[in-house]
C-alpha positions as CSV (number, residue, x, y, z in Angstrom):
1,X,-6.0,9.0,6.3
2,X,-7.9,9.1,3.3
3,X,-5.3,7.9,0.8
4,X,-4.8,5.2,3.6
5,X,-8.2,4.3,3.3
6,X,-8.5,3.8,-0.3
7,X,-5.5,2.2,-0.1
8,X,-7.0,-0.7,1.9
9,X,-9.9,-0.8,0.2
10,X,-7.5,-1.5,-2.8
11,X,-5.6,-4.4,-1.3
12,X,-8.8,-6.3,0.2
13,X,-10.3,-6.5,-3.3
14,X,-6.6,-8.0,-5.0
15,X,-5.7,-11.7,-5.1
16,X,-2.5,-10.9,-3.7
17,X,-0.8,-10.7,-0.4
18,X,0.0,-6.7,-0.2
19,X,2.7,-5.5,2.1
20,X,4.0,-1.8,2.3
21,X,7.6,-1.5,3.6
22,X,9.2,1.9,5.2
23,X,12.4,1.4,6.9
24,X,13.0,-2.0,8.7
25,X,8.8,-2.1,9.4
26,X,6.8,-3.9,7.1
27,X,2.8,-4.2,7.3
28,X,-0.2,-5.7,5.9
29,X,-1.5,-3.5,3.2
30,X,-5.2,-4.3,4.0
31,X,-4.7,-3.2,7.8
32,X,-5.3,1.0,8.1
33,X,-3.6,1.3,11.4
34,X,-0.8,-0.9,10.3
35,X,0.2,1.5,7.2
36,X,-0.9,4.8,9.5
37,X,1.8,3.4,12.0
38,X,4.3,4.0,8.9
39,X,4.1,7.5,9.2
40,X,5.0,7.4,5.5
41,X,4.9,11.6,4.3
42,X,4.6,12.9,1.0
43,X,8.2,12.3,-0.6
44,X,9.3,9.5,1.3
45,X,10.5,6.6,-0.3
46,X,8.0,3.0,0.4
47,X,8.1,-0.7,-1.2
48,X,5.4,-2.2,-1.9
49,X,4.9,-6.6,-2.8
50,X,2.2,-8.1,-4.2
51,X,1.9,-12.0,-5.2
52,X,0.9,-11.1,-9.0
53,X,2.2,-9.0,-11.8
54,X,-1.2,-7.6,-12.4
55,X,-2.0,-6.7,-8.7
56,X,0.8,-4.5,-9.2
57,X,-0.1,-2.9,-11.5
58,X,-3.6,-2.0,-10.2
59,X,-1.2,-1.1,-7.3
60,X,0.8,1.6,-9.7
61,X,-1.8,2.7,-10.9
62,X,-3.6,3.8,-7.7
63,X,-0.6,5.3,-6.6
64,X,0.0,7.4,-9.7
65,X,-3.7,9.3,-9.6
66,X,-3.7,9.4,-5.5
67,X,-0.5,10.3,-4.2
């Protein structure tokens, strides 16, 4: 839940709409239970959208040093 967390945290501070996709399900990126609903595990494959260029790459980046 921790990466999950931070995650959030992440996504509430960008300018962009964030949504993480697994599957056919697709959720808000600033909603914990929404992305702990996922189920996402180590290895499996996600998509993530932002509005902005930048926000992801502030959005690589995290996922680089956390995951």
């Amino acid at each position: 839940a921790r990466p999950a967390g931070m995650l959030v945290k992440l996504a509430k501070e960008l300018s962009s709409a964030v949504t993480i996709t697994k599957g056919d399900r697709t959720v808000e990126a600033t909603k914990l239970l929404a992305i702990m609903s996922l189920g996402v595990k180590k290895g499996e494959e996600i998509t993530v959208s932002a509005d902005s260029e930048e926000d992801l790459e502030k959005l690589k980046k995290f996922f680089e040093e956390n995951l």
